[in-house]
C-alpha positions as CSV (number, residue, x, y, z in Angstrom):
1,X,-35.4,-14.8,27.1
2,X,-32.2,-14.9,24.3
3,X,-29.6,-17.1,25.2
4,X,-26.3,-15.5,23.7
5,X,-23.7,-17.9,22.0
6,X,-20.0,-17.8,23.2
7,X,-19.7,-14.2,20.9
8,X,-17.9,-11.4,22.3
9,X,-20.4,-8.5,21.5
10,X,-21.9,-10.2,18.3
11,X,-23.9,-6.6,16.9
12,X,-20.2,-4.8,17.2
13,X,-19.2,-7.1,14.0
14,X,-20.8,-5.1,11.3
15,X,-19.8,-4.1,7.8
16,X,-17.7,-1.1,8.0
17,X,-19.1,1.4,5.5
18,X,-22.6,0.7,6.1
19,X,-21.7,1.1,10.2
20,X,-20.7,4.5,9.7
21,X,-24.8,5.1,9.2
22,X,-26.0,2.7,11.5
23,X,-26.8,-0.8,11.5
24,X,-28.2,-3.0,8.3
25,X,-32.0,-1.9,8.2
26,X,-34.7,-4.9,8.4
27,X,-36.2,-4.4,5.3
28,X,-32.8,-5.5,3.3
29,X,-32.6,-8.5,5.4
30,X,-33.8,-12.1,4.3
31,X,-35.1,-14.7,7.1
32,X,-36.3,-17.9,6.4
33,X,-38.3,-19.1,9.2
34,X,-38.5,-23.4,9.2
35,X,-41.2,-24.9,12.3
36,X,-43.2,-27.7,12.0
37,X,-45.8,-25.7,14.0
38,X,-48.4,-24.0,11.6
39,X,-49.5,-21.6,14.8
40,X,-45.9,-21.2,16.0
41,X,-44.6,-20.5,12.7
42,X,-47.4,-17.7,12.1
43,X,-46.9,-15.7,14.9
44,X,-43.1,-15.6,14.0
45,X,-43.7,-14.7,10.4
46,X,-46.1,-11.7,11.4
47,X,-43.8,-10.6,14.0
48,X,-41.0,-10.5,11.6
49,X,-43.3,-8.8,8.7
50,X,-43.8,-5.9,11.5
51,X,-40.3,-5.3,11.5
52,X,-39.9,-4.5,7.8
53,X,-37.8,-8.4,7.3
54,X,-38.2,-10.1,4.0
55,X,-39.5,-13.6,5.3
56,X,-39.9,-16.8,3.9
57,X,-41.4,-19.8,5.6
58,X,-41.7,-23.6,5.6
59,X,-42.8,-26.5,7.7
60,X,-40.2,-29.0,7.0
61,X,-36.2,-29.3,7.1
62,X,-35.9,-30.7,3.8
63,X,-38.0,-28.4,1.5
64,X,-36.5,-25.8,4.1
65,X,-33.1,-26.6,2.4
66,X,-34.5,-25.9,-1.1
67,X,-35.6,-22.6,0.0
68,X,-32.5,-21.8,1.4
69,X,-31.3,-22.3,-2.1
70,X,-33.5,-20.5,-4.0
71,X,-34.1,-17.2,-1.6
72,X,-30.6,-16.3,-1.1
73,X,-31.8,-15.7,2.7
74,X,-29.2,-14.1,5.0
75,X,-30.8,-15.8,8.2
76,X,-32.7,-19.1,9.2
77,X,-34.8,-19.4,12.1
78,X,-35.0,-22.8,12.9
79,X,-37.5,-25.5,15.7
80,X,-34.8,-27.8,17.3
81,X,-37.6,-30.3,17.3
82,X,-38.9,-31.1,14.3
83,X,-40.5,-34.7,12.4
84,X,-38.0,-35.9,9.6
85,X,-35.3,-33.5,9.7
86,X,-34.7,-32.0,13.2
87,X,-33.1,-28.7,13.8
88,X,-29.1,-30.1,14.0
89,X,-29.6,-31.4,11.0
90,X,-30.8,-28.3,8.8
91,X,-28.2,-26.7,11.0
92,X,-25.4,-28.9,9.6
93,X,-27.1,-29.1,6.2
94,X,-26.6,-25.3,6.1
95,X,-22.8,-25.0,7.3
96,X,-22.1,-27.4,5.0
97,X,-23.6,-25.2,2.1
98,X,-22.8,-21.4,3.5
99,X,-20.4,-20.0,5.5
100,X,-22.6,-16.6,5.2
101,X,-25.8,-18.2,6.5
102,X,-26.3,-17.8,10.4
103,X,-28.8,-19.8,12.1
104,X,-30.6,-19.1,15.0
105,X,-32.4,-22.1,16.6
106,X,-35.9,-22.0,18.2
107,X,-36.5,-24.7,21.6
108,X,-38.7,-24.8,24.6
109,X,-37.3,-23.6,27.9
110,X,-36.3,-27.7,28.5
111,X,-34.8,-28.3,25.8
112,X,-31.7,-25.5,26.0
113,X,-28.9,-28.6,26.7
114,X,-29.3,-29.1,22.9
115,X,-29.8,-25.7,21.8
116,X,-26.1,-25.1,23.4
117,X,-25.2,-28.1,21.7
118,X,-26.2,-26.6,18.3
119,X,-24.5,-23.0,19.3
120,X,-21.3,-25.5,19.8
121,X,-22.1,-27.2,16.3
122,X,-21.9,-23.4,14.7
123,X,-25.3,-22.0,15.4
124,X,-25.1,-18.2,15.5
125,X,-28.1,-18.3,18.7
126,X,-30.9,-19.6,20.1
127,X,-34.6,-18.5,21.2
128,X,-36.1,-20.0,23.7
129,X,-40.1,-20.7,23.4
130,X,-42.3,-18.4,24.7
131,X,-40.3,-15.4,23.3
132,X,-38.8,-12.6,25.9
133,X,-40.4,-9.8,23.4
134,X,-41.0,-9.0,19.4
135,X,-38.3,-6.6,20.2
136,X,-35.4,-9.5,21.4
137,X,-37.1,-11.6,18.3
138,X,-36.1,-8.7,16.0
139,X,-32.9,-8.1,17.1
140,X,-31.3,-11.5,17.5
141,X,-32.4,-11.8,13.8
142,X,-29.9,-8.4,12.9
143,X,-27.4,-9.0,14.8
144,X,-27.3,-12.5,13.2
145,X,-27.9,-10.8,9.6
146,X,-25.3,-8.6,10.4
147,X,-23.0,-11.4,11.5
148,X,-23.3,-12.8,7.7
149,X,-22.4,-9.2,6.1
150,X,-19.2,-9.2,7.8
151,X,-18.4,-12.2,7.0
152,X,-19.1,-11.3,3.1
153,X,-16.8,-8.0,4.1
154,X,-14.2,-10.3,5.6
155,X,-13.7,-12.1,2.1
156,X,-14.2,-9.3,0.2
157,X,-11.4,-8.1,1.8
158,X,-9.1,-10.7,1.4
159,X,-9.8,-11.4,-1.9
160,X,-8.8,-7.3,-2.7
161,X,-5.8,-8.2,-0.9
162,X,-4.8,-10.7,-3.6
163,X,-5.7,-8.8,-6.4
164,X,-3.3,-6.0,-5.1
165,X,-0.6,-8.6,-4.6
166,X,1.0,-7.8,-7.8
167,X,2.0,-4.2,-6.4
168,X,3.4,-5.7,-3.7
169,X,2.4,-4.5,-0.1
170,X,1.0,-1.7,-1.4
171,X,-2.7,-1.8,-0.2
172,X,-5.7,0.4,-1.3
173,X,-8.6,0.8,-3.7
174,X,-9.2,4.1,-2.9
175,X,-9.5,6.2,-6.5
176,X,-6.4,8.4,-5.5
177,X,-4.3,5.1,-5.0
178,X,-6.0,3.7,-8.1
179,X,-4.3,6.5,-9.9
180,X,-0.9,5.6,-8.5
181,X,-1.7,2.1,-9.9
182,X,-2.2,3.5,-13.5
183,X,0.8,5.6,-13.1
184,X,3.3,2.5,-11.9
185,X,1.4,0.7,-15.1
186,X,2.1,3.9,-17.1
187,X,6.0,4.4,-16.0
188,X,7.5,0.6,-15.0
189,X,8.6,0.4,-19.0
190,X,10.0,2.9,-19.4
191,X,13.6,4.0,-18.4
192,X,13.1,7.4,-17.0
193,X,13.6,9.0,-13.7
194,X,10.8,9.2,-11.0
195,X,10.0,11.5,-7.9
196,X,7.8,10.2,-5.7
197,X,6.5,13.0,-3.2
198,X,4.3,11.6,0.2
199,X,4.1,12.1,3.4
200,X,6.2,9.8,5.5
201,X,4.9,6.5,6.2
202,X,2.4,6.6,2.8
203,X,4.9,4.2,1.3
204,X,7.1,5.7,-1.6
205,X,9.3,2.8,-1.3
206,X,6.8,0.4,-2.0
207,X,5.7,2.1,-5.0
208,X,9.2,2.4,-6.3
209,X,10.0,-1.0,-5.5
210,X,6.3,-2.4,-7.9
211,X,7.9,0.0,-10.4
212,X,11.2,-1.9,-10.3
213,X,9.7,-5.4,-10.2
214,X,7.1,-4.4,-12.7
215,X,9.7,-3.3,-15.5
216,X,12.1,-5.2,-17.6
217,X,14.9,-4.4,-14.9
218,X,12.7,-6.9,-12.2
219,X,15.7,-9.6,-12.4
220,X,18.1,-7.3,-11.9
221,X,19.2,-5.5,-8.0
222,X,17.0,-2.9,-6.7
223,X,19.0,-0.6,-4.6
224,X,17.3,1.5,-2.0
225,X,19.5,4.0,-0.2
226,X,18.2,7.1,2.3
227,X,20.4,10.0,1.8
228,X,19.4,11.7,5.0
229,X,20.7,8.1,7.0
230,X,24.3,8.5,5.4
231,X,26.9,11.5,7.3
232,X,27.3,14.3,4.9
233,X,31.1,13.6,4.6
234,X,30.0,10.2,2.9
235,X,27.7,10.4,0.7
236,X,29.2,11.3,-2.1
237,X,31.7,7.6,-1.7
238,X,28.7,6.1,-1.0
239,X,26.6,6.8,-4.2
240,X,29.7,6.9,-6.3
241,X,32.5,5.1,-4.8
242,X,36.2,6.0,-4.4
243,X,39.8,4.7,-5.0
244,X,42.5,3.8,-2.3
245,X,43.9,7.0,-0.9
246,X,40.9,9.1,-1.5
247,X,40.7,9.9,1.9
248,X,41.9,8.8,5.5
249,X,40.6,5.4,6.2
250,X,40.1,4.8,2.2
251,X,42.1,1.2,1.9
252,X,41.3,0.2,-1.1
253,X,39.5,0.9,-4.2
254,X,35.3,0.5,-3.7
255,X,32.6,0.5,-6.0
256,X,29.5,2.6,-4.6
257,X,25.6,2.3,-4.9
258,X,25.3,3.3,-8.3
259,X,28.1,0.6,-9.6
260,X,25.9,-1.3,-7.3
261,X,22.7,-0.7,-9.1
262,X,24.2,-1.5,-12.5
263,X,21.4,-2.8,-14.8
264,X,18.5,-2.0,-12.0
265,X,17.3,0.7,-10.0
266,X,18.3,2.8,-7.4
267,X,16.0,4.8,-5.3
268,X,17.3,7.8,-3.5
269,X,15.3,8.5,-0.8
270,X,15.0,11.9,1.5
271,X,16.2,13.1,-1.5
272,X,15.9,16.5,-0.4
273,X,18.8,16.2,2.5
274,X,21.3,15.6,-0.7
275,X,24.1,17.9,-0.2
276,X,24.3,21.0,-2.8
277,X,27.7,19.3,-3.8
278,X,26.6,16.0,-4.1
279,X,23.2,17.3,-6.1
280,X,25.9,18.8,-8.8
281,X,27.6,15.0,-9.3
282,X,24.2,13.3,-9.4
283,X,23.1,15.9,-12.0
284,X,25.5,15.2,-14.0
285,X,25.7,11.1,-13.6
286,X,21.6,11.5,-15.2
287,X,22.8,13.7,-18.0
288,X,25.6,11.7,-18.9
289,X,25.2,7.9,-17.5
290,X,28.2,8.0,-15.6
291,X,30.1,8.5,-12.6
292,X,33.4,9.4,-11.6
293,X,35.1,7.6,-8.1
294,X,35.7,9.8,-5.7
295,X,40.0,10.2,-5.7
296,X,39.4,9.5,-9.2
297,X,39.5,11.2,-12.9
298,X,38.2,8.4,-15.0
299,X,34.6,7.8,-15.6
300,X,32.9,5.1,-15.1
301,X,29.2,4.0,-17.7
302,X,26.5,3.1,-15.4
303,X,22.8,1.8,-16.3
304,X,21.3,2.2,-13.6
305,X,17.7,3.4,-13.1
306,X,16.6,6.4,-10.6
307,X,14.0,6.7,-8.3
308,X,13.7,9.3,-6.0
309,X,11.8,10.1,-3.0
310,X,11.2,12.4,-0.8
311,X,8.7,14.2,2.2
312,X,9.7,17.4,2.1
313,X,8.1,20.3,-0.1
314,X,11.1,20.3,-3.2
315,X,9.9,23.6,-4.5
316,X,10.3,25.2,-0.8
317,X,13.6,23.8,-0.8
318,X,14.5,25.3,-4.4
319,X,13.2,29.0,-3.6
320,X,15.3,28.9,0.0
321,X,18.4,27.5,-2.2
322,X,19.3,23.8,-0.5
323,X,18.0,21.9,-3.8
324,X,19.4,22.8,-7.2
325,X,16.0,23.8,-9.8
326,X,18.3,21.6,-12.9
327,X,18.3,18.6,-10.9
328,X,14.9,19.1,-9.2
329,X,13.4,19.2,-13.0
330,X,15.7,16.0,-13.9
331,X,14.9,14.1,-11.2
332,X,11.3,14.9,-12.0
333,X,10.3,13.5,-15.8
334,X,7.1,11.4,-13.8
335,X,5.8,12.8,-10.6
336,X,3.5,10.5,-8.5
337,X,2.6,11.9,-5.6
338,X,1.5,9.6,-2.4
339,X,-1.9,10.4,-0.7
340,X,-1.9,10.8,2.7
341,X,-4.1,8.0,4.7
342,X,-6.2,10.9,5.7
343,X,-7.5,11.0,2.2
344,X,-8.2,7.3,1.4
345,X,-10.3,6.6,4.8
346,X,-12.1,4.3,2.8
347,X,-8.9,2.0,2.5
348,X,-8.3,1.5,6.1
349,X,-10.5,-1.6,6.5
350,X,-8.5,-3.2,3.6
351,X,-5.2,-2.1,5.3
352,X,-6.0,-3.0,8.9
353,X,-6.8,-6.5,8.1
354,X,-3.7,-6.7,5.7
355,X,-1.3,-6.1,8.9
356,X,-4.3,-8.0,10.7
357,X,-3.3,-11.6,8.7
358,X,0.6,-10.6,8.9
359,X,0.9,-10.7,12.7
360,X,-1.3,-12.8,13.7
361,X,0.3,-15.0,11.9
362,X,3.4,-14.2,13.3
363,X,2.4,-14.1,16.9
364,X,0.5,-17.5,16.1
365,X,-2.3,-16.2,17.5
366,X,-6.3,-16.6,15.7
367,X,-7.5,-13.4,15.7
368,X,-9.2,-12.8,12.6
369,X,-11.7,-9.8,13.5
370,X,-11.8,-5.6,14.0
371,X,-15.2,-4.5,16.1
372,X,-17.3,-1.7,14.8
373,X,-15.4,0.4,17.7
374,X,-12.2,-0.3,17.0
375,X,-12.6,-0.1,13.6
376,X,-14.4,3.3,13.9
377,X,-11.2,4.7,15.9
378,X,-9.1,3.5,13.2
379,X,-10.9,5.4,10.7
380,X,-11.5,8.7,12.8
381,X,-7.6,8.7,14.0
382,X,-5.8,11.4,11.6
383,X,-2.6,8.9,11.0
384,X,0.1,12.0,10.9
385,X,2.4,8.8,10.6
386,X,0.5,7.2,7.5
387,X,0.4,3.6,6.7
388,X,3.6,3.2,9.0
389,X,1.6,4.7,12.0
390,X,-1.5,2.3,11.6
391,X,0.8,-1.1,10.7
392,X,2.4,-0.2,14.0
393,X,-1.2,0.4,15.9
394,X,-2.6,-3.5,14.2
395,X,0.7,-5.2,15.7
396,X,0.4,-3.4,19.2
397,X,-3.2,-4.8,19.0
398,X,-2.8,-8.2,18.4
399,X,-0.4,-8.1,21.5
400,X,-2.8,-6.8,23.7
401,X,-6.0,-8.7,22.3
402,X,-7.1,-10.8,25.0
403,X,-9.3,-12.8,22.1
404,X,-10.2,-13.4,18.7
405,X,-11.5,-9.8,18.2
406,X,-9.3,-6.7,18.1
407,X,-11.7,-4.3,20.5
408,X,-10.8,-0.4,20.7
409,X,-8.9,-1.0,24.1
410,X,-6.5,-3.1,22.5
411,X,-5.5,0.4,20.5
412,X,-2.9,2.7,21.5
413,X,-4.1,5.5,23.9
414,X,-3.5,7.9,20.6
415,X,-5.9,6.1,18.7
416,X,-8.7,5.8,20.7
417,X,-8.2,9.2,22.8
418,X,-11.7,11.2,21.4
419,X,-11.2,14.0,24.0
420,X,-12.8,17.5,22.8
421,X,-10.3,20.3,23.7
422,X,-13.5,22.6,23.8
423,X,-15.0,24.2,27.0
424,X,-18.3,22.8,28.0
425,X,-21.2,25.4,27.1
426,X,-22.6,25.6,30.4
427,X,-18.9,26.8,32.2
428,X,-18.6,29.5,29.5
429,X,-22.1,30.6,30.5
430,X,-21.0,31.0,34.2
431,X,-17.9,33.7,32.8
432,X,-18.8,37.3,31.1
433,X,-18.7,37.6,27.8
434,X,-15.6,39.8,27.1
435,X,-14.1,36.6,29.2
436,X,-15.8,33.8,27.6
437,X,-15.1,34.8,24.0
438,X,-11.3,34.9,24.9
439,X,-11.2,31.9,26.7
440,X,-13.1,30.0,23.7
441,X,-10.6,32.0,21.3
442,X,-8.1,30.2,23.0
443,X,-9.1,27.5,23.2
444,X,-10.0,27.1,19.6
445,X,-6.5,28.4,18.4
446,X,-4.5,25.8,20.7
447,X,-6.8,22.7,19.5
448,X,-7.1,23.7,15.9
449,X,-3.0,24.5,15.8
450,X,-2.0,21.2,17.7
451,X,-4.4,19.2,16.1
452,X,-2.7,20.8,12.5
453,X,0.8,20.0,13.4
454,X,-0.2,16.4,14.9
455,X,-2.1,15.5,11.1
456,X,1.1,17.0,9.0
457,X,3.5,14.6,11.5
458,X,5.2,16.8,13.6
459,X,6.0,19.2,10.3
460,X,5.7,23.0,11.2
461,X,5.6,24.4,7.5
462,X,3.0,21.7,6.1
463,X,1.2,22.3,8.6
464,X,1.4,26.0,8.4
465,X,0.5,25.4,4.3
466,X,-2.3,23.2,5.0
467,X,-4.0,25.8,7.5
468,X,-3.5,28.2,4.9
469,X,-1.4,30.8,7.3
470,X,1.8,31.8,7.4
471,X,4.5,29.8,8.9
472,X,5.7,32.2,11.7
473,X,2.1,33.3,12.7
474,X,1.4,29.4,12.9
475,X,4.9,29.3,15.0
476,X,3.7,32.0,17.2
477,X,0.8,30.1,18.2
478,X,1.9,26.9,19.1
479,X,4.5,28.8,21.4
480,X,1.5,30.6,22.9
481,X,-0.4,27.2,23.7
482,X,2.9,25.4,24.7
């Protein structure tokens, strides 16, 4: 019979990638097998073999330890009773050396008091003597291997954290967000202006703020303002100031965000909610490097660098006359365009466990681990609300974990709900055809159109764009699945 150690579900905490195709196979894993008992330590060995493990073997802690060394093994199965070195000892021997090494011991039925002392002293399990099955042997062994790979994913991770430190909190080693890398490399010398275009929540502040800290104006203010946050009537003061009597309520003279931003950067973001007159004043401010007060006739120099951003289609916006083409192709010297989290699945792990350390912290809590489950929801979820959506998802988590391990039910509902819109085969069987066809028509249509919007966050025309139809045939279906 196998004993489990105090482990919430130890074969959910596998390596991510591999887990998407199943568990670690045997034959990649390497056990070294250390029992002072020639016959014992056969049987184990041949059972082992049969699996498709790589097994090594010896008769006695100390040479065990030089094995270790030399065999790179991923698991130990070790006798708790043993001349010389005894089990606890190679056990501490080996903590002492790894942290990737898990140990599984091997007692008697009357000895397990000191096999749960060895769980306590960091073994990963123990066997008890005779063995339930070949089958329990076998599996104890992977889900100890497996154990040790996340582990190695653990630190892999965090060390890719601190290599992408430099770009702030922008997270991801995904090849599209390794070409917004080489682009903030590319553009963060030079002193022209930038349009970021994302989705919301893929972090186009954060990459305007690594250009900005990465360039010669890092020492000097960065100036984030979101023109869609500010009432029409204001905007203009806001970017470019005013004098006393300007307007009612207008005191005394004020400088605005651009006077602000003298010597730095200033990133307009949402710039596509710019008013049509306000577009023709900040045209004119990047042709000419200055600004004019509103109330005021006399210009003002500015050196301030621009940034904008925004999550709307621009070019949309130009052909239906809201964005002026002149300032659109000023504003756009460099384009980097933000991927959407829906195209860099493969950076999810990396950003989970990024938001992961951050509020845990916070909360003061130790939880330091994603299941297999949980992690799988994560990467299955479309995230129509990008990086924002999932950093929001890790902190709920940590709230509700009830232990070191974030589990799936710790998720929000959204998350985690995997329910298939479609009909079951066997009711549509039970309906004639004529009537089967339209219900699965519909069916199709309502899902596919829902699930469309949800992905492009809530935006009708992306989403229309992204399912290739037009915008009021996509508009007429969502009113007919309502």
């Amino acid at each position: 019979m196998i004993f489990s150690s105090d482990k919430s579900s130890s074969d959910e905490y596998l390596d991510y990638n591999e887990a998407e195709n199943g568990e670690r196979s045997s034959d990649n894993i390497r056990v070294l097998v250390v029992d002072d008992d020639a016959s014992s330590l056969r049987s184990v060995e041949r059972i082992l073999k049969s699996k498709g493990f790589w097994v090594f073997s010896s008769t006695d802690g100390e040479a065990a330890i030089e094995v270790m060394k030399e065999a790179n093994v991923d698991v130990m199965l070790v006798d708790l009773v043993m001349p010389k070195m005894n089990g606890l000892e190679v056990l501490k021997t080996v903590k002492a050396e790894s942290r990737y090494i898990q140990v599984v011991m091997m007692t008697a039925f009357g000895d397990v008091d000191s096999a749960v002392e060895a769980v306590k002293e960091g073994a990963y399990d123990f066997l008890t003597k005779p063995f339930q099955s070949a089958d329990a042997l076998a599996l104890s062994v992977k889900k100890a291997a497996n154990h040790s790979k996340l582990l190695k994913k653990n630190d892999e991770l965090e060390k890719e954290l601190e290599v992408h430190e430099r770009y702030g909190n922008i997270i991801g080693a995904s090849s599209p967000m390794m070409s917004v890398y080489k682009m903030v490399e590319s553009v963060a010398h030079t002193a022209s202006t930038v349009l970021i275009e994302g989705d919301s929540g893929t972090g186009k502040e954060l990459v305007a703020r690594a250009i900005h800290s990465r360039g010669p104006r890092a020492n000097m203010p960065f100036i984030p303002v979101n023109c869609s946050a500010i009432p029409e009537t204001l905007v203009e003061a806001e970017l470019f100031g005013h004098v006393r009597g300007a307007f009612t309520g207008a005191v005394e003279n004020r400088k605005g965000l651009f006077e602000a931003a003298d010597g730095g950067t200033i990133m307009l973001d949402e710039i596509g909610d710019l008013p049509l007159q306000v577009q023709v004043k900040l045209l004119r401010t990047l042709q000419e490097g200055e600004i004019k007060r509103v109330g005021s006739n006399e210009s003002i120099k500015v050196n301030a660098r621009v940034v904008a951003a925004t999550n709307v289609n621009i070019i949309d916006a130009m052909e239906r006359g809201v964005f002026r083409q002149d300032l659109y192709y000023r504003l756009s010297v460099i384009t980097i365009t933000m991927p959407p989290l829906r195209d860099r699945a493969e950076d999810i792990p990396l950003i989970a466990y990024h938001f992961l350390k951050k509020y845990s912290q916070r909360a003061g809590r130790n939880i330091n681990r994603i299941s297999i489950e949980a992690m799988r929801a994560l990467r299955s979820h479309a995230w129509p609300g990008n990086v924002r959506e999932l950093e929001n998802a890790i902190e709920r988590a940590v709230v509700m974990a009830r232990n070191d391990v974030i589990l799936p039910g710790d998720l929000p509902q959204s998350v985690i709900d995997t329910r298939n819109p479609s009909m079951p085969q066997d009711i549509l069987l039970d309906l004639p055809f004529n009537e089967a066809k339209k219900k699965s028509v519909e069916l199709f249509e309502s899902g596919y159109a829902k699930g469309m919007l949800k992905r492009a966050g809530g935006n009708v025309s992306e989403a229309a764009r992204q399912s290739g139809m037009d915008r009021s045939n996509f508009r007429r279906i969502l009113r007919k699945y309502k």
